[in-house]
C-alpha positions as a LaTeX table, in Angstrom:
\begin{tabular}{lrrr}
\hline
Residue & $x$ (\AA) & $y$ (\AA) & $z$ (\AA) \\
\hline
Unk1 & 40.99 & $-8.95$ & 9.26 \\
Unk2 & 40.61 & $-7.15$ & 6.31 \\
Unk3 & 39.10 & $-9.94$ & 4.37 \\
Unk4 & 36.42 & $-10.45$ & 6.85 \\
Unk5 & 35.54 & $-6.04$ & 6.77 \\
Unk6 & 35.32 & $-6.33$ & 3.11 \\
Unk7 & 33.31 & $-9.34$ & 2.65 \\
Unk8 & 30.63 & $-7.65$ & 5.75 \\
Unk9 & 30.77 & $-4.39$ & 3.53 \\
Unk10 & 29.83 & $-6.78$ & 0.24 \\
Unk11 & 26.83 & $-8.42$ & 2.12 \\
Unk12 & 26.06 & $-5.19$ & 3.18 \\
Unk13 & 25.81 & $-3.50$ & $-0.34$ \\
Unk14 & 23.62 & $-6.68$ & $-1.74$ \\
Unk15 & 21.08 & $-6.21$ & 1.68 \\
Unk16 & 20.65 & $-2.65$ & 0.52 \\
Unk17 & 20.41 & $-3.34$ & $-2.85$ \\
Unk18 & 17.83 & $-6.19$ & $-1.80$ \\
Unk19 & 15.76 & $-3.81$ & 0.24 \\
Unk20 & 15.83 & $-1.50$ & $-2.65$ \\
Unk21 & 14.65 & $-4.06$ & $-4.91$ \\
Unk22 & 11.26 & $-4.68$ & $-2.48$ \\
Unk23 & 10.73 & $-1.37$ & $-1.79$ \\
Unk24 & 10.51 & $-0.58$ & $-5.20$ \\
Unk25 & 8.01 & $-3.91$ & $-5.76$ \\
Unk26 & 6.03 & $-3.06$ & $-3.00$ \\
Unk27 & 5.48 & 0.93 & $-5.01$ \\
Unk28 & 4.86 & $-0.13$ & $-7.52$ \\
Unk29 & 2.28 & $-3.35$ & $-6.38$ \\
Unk30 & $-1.64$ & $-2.01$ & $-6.06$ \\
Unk31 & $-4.21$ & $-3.04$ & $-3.85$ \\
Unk32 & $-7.99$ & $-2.54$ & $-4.35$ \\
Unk33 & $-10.40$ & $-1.87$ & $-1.91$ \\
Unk34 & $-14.31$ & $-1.82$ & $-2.00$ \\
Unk35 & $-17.14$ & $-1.07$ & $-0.35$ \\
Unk36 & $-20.94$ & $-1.30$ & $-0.84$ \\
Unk37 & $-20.81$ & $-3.68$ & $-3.65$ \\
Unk38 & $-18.10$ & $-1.43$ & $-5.59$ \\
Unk39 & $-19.91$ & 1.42 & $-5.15$ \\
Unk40 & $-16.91$ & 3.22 & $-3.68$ \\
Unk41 & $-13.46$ & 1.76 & $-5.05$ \\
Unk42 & $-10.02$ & 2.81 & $-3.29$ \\
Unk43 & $-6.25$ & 1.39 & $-5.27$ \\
Unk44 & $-3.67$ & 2.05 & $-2.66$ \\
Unk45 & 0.08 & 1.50 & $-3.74$ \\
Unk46 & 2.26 & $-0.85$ & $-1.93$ \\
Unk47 & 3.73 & 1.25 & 0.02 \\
Unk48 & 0.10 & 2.45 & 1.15 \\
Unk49 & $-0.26$ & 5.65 & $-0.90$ \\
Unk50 & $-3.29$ & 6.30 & $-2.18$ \\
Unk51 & $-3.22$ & 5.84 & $-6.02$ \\
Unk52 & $-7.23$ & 6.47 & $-7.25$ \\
Unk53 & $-10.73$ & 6.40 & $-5.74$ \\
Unk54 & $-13.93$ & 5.84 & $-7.91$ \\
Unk55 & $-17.19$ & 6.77 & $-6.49$ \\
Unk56 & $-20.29$ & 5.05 & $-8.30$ \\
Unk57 & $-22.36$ & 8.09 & $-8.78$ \\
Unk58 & $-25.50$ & 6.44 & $-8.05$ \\
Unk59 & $-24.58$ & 6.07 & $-4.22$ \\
Unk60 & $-23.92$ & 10.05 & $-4.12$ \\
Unk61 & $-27.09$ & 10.98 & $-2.37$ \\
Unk62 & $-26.99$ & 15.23 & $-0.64$ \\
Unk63 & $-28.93$ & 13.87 & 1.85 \\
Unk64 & $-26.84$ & 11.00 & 3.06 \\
Unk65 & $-23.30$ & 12.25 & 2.93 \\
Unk66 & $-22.04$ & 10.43 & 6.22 \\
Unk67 & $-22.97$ & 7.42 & 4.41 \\
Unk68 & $-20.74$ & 8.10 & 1.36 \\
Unk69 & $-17.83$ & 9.35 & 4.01 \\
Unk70 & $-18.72$ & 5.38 & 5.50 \\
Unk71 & $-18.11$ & 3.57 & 2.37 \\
Unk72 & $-14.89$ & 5.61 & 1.68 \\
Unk73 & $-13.62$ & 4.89 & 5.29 \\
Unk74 & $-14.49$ & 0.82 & 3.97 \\
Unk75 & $-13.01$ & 0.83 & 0.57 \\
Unk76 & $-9.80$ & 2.34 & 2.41 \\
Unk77 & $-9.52$ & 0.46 & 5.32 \\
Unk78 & $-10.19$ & $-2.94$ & 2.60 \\
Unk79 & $-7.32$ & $-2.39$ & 0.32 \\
Unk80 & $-4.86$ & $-1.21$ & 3.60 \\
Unk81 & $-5.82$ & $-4.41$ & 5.14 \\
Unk82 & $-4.82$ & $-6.14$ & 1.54 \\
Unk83 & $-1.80$ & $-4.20$ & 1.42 \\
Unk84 & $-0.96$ & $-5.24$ & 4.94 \\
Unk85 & $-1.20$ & $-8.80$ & 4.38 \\
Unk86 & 0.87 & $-8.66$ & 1.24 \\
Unk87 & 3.83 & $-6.96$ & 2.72 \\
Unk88 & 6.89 & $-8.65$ & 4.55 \\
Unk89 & 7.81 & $-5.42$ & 5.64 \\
Unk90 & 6.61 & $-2.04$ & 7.67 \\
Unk91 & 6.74 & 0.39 & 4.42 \\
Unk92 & 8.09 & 3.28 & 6.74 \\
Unk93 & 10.93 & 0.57 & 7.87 \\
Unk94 & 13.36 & 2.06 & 5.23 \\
Unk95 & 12.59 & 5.78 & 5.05 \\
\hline
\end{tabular}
């Protein structure tokens, strides 16, 4: 009996260590979203924090900030659905 608890806690340890190992690739993996023909660029980390945003400042126009708020939304919702795709996993699986 013993054998069998300590070979179920060594396949435990290399699961964790596994899980570890991809939650750490998926961090540090980027995804790029855009929107408008790159007017508005969003780089979201694996893990589906947002890393950057660029904002071509010829599409920032006073009069048509809804617009700007649009191609944000876009360029966000692009590189979440990349980031989605990518991943094996739920990011909030493992804390």
């Amino acid at each position: 009996m013993g054998s069998g608890f300590s070979k179920m806690k060594k396949q435990r340890r290399l699961l964790e260590e596994q899980f570890s190992k991809m939650q750490t690739e998926m961090q540090n993996t980027e995804y790029t979203g855009v929107a408008g023909s790159n007017l508005v660029t969003v780089t979201l980390s694996g893990d589906r924090n947002m890393k950057s945003i660029k904002i071509n400042p010829t599409c920032v126009d006073p009069t048509d900030v809804e617009g700007l708020e649009d191609l944000v939304i876009t360029a966000f919702k692009n590189a979440y659905e990349k980031a989605e795709a990518a991943s094996p996993v739920d990011p909030n699986l493992f804390g």
